[in-house]
LOKETI-241225 format. One line per 3 residues: number of its first residue (from 1); for each residue x, y, z of N, C-alpha, C, O, CB. Coordinates in steps of 0.001 Angstrom, whole numbers, plus 524288, in hexadecimal, padded with zeros to 5 digits. Glycine has a CB too. Example, Ala and Ser with C-alpha at 12.3 -4.5 7.8 and 13.67 -1.06 7.14 Angstrom:
2
1) 83386,7E9C6,81E78,8300C,7EE6C,81E78,83390,7F31C,81E78,8379C,7F309,82111,82C2C,7EE87,82356 ~ 83232,7F736,81BA8,83566,7FBDC,81BE4,83264,8001E,81EBE,83461,80472,81F67,83704,7FDAA,8165D
***
This chain:
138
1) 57F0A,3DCCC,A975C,57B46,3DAEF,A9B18,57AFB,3DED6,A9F95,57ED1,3DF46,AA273,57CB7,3D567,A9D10 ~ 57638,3E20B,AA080,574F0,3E2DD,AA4D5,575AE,3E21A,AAAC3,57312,3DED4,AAD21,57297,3E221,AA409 ~ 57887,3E486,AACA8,57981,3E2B1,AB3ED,573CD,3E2A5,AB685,570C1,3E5EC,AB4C2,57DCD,3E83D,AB837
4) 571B5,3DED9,ABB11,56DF0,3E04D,ABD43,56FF4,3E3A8,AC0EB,5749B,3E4DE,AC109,56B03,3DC98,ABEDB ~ 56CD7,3E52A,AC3C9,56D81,3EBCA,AC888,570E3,3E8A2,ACC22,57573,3E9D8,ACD0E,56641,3EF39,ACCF0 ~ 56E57,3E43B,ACE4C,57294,3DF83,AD30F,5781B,3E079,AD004,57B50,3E349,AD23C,5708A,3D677,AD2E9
7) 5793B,3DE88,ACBA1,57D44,3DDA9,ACA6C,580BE,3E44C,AC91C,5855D,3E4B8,ACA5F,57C50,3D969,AC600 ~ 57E77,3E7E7,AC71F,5822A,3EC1A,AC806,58299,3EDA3,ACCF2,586D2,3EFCC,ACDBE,58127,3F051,AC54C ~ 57F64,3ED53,AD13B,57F68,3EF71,AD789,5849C,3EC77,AD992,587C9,3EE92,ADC81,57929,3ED5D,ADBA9
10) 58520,3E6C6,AD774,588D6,3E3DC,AD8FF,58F15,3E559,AD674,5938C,3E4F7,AD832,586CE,3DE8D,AD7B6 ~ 58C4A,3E796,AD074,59297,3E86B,ACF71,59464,3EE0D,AD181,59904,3EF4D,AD1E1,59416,3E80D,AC8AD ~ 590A8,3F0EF,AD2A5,591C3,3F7B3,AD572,5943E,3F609,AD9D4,59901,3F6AB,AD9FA,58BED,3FC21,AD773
13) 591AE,3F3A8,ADE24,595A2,3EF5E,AE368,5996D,3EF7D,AE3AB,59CFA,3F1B5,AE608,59616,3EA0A,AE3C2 ~ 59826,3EA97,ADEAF,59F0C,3EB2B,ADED8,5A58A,3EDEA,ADD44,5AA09,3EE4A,ADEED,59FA8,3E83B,ADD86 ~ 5A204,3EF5D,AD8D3,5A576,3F5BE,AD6C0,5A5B8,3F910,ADB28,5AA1E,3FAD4,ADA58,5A20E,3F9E9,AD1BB
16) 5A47E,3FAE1,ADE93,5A529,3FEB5,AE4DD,5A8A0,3F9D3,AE732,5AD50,3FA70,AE816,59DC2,40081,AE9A4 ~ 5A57C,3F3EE,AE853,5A92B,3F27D,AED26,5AE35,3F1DF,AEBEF,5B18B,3F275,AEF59,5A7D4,3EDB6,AEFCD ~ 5AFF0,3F032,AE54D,5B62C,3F177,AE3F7,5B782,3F4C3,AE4E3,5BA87,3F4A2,AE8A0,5B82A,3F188,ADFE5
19) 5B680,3FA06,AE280,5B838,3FDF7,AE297,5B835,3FF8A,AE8A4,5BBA0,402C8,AE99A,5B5AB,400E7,ADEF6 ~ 5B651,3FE98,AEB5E,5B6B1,4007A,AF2AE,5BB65,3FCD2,AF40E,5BF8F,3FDDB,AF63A,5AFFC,3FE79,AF79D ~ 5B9DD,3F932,AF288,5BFE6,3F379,AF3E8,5C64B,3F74F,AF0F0,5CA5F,3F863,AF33F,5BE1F,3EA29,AED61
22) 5C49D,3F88E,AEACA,5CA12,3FA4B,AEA5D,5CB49,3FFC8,AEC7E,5CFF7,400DA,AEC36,5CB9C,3FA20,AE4D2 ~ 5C878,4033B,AEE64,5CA84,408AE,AF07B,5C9F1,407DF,AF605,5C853,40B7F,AF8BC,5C73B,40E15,AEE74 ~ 5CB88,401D6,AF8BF,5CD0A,40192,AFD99,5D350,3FF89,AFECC,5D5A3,3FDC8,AFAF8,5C914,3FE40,AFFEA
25) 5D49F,3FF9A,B0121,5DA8A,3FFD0,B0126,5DB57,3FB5C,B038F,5D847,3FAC7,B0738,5DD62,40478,B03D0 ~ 5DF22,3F6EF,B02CA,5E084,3F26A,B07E3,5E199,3F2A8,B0C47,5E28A,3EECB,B0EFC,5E3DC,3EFCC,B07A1 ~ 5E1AD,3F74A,B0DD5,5E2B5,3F700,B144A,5DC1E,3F7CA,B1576,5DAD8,3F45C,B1895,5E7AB,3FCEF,B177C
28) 5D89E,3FA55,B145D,5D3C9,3FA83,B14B3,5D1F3,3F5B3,B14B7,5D013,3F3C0,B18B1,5D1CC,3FD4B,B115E ~ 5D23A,3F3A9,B10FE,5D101,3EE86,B1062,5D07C,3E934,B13E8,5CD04,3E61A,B151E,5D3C6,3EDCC,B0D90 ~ 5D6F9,3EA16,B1504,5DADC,3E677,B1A6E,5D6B1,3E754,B1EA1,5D487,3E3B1,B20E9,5E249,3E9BD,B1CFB
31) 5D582,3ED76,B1FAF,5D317,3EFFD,B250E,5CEC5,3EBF1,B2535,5CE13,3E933,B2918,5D0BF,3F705,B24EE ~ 5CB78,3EB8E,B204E,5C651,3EB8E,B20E8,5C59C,3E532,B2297,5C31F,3E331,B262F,5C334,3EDC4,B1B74 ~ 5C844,3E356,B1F32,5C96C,3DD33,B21F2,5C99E,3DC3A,B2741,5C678,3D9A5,B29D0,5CE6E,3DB14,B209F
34) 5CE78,3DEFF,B2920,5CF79,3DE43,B2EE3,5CCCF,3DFDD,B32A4,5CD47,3DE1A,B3718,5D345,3DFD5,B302E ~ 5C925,3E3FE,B3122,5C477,3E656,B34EC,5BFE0,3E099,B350B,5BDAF,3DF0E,B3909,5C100,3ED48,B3165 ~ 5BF80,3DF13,B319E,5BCF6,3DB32,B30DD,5BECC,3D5B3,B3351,5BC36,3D1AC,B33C5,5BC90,3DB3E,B2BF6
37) 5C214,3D652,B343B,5C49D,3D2AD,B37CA,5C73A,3CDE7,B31C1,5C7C1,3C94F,B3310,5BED3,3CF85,B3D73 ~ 5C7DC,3CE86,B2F10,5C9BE,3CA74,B2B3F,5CE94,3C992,B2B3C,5D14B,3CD64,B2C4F,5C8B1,3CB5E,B2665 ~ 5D079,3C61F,B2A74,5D4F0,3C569,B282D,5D6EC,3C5A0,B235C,5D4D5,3C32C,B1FCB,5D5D0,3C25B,B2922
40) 5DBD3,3C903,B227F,5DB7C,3CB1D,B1C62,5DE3C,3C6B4,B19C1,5DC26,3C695,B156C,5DEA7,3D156,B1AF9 ~ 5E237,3C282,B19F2,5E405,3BE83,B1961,5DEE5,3BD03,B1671,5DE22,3BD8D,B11B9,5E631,3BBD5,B1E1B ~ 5DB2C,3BAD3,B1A6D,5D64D,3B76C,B192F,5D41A,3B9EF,B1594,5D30D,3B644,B12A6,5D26D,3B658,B1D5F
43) 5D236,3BE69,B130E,5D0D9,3C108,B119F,5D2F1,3C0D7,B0C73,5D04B,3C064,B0877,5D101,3C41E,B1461 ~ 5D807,3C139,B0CAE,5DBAB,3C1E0,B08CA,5DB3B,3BC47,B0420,5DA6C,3BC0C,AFF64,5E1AD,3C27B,B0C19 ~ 5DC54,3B7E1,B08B6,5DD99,3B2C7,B05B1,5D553,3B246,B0263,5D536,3B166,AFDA9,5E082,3ABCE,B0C27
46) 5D13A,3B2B9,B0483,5CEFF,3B1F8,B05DC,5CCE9,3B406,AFF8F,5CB69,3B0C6,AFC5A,5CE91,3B2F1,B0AF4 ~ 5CD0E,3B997,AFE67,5CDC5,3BC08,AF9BB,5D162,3BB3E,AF596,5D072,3BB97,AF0E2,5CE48,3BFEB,AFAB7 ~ 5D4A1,3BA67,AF740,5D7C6,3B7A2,AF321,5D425,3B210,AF03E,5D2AF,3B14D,AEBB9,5DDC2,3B57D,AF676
49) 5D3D3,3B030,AF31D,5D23C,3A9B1,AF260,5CBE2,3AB0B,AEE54,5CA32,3A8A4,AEA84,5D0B0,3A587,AFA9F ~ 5C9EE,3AF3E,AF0D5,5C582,3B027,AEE31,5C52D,3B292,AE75F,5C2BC,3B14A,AE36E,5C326,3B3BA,AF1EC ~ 5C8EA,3B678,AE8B4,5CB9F,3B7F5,AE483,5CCEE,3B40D,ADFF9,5CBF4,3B48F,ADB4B,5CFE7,3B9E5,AE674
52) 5CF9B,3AFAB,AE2BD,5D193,3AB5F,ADECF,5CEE6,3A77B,ADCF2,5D06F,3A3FE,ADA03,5D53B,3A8EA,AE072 ~ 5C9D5,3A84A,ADF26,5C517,3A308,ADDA4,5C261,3A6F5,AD993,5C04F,3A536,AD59A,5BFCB,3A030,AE3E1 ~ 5C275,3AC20,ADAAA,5BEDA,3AF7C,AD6BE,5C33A,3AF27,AD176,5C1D2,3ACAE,ACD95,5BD49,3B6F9,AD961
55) 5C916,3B202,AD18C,5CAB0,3AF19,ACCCE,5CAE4,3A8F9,AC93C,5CAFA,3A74A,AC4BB,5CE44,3B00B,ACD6B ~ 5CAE5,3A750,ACE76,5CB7F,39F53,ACA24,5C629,3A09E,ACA48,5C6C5,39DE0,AC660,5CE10,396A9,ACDDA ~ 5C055,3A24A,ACAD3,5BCA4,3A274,AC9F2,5B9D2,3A432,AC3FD,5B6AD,3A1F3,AC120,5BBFD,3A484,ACD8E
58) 5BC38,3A89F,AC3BC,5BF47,3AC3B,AC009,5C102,3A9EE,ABA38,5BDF1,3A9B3,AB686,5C47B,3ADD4,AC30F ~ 5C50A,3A8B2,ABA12,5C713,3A40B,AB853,5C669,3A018,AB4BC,5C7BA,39FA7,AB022,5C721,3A247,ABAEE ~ 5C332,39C31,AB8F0,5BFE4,39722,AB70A,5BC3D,39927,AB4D4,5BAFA,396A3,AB0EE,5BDBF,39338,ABAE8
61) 5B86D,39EC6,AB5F2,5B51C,39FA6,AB1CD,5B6FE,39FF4,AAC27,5B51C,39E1A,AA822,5B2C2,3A3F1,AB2E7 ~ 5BB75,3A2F5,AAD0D,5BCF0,3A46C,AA6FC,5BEC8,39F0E,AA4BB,5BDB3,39E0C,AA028,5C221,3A953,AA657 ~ 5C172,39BA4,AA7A3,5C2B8,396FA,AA58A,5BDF6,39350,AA28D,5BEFE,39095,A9EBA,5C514,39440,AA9FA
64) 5B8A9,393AA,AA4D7,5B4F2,390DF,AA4A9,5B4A4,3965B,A9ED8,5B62E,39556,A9A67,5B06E,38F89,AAADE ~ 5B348,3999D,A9FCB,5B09E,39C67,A9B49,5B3B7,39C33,A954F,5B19E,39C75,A90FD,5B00D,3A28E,A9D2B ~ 5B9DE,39B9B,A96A8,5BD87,399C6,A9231,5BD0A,39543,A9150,5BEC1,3948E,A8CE0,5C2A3,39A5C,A92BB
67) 5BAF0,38FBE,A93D5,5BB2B,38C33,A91CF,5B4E2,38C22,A8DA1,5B409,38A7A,A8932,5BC82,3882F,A963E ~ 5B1A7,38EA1,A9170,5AC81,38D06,A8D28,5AD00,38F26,A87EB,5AB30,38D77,A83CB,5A6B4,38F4E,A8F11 ~ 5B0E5,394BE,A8932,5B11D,3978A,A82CF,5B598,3944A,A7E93,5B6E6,394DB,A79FB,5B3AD,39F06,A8372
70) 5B6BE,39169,A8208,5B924,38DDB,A7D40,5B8DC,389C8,A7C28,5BB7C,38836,A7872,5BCFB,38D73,A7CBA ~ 5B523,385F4,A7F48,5B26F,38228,A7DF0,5ADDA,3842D,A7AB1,5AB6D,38111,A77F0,5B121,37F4D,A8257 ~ 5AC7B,3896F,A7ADF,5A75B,38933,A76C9,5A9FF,38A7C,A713F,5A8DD,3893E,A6CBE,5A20A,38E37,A785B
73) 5ADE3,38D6B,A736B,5B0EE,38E66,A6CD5,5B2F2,38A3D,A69B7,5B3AA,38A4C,A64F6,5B61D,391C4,A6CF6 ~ 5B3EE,385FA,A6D6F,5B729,38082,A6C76,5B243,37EC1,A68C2,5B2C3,37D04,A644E,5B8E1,37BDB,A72C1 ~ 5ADCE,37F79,A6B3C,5A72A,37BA7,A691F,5A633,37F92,A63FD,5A4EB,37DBA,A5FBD,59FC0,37C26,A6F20
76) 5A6CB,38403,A64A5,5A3EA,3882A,A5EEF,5A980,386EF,A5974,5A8F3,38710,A54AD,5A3B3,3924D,A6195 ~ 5AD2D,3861C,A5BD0,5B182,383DD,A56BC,5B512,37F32,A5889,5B987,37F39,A5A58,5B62E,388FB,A54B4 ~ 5B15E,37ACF,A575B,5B52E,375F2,A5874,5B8A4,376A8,A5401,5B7A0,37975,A503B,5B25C,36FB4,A5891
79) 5BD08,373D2,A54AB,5C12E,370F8,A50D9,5C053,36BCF,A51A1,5C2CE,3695B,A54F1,5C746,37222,A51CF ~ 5BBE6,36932,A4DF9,5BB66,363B4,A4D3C,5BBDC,3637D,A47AF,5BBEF,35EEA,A4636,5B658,3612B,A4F6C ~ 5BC50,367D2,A42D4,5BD68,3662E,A3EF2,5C234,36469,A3EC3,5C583,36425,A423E,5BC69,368F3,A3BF4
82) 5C264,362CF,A38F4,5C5F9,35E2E,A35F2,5C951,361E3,A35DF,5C7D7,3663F,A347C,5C47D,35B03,A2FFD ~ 5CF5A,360E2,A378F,5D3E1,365EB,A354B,5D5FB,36242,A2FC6,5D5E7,35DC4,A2E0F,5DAB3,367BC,A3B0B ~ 5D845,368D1,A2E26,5DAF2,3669E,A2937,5DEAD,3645F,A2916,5E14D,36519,A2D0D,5DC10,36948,A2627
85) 5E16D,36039,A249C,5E50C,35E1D,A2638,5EA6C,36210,A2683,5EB21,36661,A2483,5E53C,359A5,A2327 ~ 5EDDF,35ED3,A29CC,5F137,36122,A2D88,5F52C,364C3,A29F5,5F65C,36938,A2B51,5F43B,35C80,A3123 ~ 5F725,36243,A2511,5F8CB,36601,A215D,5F5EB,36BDD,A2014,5F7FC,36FEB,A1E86,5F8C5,3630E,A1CE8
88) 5F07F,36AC9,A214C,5ED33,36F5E,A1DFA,5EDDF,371B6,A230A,5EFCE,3761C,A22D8,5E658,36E8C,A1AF7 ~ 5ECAF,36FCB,A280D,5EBBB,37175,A2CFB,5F11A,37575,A2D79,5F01B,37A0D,A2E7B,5EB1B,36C38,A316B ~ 5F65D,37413,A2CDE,5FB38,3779F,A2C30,5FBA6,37C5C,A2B0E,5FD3F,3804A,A2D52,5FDDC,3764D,A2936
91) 5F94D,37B0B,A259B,5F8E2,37EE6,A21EC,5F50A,38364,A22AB,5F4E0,3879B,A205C,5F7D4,37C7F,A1D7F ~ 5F139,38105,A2761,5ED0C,3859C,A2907,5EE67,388D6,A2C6F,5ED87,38D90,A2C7C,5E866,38404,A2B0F ~ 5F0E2,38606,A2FCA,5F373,389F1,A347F,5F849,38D3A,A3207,5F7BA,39200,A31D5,5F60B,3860B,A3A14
94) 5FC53,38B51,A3065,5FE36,38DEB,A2D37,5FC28,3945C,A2A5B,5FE16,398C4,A2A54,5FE74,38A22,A2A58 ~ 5F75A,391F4,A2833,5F5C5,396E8,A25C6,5F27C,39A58,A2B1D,5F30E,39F1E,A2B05,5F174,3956A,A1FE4 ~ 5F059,398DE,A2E04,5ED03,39B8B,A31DC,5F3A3,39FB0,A3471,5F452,3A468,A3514,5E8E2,395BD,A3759
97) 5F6D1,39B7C,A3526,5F9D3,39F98,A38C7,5FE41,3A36D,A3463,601E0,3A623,A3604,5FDE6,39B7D,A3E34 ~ 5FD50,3A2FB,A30C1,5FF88,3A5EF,A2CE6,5FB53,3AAC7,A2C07,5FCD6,3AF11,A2A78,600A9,3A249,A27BA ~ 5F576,3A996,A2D47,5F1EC,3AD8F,A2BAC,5F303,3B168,A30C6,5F3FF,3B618,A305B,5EB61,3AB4D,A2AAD
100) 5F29D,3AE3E,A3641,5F213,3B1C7,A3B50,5F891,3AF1A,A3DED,5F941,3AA9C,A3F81,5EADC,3B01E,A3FFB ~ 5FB88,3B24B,A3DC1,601F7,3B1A3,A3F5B,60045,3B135,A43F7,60100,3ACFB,A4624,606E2,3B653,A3E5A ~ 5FD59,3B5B0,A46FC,5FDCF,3B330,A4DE3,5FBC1,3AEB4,A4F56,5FE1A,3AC7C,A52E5,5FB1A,3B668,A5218
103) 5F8BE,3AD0A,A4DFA,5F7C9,3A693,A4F77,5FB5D,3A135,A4EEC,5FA79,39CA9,A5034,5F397,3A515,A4C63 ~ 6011D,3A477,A4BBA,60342,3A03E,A496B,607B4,39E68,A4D1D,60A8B,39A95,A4C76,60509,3A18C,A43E6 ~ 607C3,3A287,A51E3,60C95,3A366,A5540,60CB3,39CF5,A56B7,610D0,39AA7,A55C6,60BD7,3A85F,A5B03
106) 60AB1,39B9A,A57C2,60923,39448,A5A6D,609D7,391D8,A56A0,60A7A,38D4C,A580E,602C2,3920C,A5CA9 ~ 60A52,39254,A4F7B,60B7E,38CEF,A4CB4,61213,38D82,A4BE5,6142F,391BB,A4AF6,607B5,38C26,A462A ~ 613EB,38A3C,A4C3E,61971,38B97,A4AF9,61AE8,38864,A44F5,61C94,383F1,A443F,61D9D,38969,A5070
109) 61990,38C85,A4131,61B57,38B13,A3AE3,61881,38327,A3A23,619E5,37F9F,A372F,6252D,38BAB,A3A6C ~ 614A8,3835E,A3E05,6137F,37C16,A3EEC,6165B,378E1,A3D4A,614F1,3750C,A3AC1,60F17,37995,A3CA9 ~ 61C40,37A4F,A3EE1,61F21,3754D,A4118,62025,37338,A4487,62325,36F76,A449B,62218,374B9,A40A3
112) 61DDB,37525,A4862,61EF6,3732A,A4DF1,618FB,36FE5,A4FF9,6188E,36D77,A541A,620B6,3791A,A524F ~ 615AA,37070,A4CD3,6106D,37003,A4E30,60DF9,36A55,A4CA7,60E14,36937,A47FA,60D87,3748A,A4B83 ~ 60BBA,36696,A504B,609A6,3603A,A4D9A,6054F,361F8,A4B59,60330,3663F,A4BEA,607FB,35AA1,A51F1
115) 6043C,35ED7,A490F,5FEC1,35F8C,A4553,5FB43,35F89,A4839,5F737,3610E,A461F,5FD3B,35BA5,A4141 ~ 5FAAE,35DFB,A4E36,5F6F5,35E9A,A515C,5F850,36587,A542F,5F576,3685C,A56D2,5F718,35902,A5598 ~ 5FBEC,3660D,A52E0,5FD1C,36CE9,A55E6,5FBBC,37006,A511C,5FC67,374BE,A51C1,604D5,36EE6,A5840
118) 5F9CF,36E81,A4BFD,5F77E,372B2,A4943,5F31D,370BF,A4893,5F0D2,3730B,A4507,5F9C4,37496,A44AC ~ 5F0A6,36D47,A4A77,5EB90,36AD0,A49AD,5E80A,36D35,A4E79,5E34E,36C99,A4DEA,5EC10,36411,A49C0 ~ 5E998,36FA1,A52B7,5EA0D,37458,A568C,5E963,37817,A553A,5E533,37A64,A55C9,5EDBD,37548,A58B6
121) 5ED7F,379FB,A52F6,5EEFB,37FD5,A50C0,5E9D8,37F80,A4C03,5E5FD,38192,A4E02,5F6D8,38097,A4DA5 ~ 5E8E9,37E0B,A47CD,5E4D9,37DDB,A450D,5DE79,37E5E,A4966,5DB8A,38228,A4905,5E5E6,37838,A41A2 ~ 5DDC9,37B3B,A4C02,5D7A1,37B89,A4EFD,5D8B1,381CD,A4FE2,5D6FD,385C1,A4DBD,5D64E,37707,A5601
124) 5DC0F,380E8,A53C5,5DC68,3866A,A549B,5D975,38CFC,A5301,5D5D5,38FD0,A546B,5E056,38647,A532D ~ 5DEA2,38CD1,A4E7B,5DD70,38DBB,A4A06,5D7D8,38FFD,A4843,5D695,3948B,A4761,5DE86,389A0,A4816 ~ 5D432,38A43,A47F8,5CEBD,38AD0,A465B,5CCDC,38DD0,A496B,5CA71,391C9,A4831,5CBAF,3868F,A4611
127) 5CDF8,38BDF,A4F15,5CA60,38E70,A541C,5CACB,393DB,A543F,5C7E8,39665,A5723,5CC1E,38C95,A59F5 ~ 5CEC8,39666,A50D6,5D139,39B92,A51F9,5CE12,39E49,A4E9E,5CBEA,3A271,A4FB7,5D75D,39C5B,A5103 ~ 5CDA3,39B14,A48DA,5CB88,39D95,A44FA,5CDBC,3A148,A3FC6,5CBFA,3A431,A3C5F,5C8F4,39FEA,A4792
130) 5D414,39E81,A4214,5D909,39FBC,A3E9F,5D902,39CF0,A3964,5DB0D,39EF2,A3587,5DE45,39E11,A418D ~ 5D608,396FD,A393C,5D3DD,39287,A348A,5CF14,3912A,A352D,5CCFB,3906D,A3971,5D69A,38D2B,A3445 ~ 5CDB3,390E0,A3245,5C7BD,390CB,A306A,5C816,38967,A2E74,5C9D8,38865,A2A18,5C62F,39693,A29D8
133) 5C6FC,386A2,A30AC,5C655,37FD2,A2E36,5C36A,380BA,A2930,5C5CA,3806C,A2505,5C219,37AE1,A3294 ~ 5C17B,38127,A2941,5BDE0,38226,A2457,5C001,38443,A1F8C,5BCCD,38558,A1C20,5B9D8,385B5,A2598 ~ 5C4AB,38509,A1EAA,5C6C3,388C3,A1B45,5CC5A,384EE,A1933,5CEF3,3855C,A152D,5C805,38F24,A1EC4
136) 5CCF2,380D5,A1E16,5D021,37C5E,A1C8E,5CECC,37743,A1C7C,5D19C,373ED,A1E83,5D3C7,37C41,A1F08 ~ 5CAD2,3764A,A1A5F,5C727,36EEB,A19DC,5CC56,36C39,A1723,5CFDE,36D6F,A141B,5BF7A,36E12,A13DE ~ 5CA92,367D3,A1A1E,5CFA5,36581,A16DA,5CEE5,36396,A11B7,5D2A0,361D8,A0F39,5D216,360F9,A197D
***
């Protein structure tokens, strides 16, 4: 996408006013405040605080933008099909983490696991694209 002229004039701005901000030194800086009559305290807390509304600002976008990308991913592959029964269901994960070993670091040989902790591990699974449902109808 194309910049309009406003918008590169604005980013040239500000590319100089950083770059003038970082090849000035903090005592320059301090000066320029205090000629100004400011208080650098005030100044200080003042930027900070601003600083910290622009990160949690920051943030909550990405939070908001991770939740929609996985509520839409949640909507483009529900897990509302029928799973297989829980014997066959075993026997799938089993084979999925026998096909791809690193995924398997989390089953432990499924003895430690309720049939609802591989009934998990299976959705999963689907969502990953490690089992295919379709390939196990009951």
């Amino acid at each position: 996408m194309k910049q309009s002229r406003q918008s590169q004039e604005i980013s040239f701005i500000r590319a100089r006013a950083l770059e003038d901000l970082a090849n000035t030194s903090d005592d320059e800086i301090r000066n320029e405040y205090r000629e100004a009559g400011q208080d650098l305290s005030v100044v200080a807390k003042q930027t900070h605080a601003k600083l910290q509304d622009v990160v949690a600002a920051g943030m909550r976008a990405r939070l908001a933008s991770a939740k929609a990308a996985s509520k839409a991913a949640a909507v483009s592959h529900p897990i509302d099909r029928i799973r297989p029964a829980m014997d066959r269901l075993k026997e799938i994960v089993a084979e999925a983490f026998q096909r791809e070993p690193k995924i398997a670091m989390a089953f432990r040989d499924g003895k430690k696991q309720t049939d609802e902790d591989l009934a998990t591990v299976y959705d999963d699974l689907v969502r990953m694209g490690v089992v295919k449902p379709e390939d196990h109808e009951r």
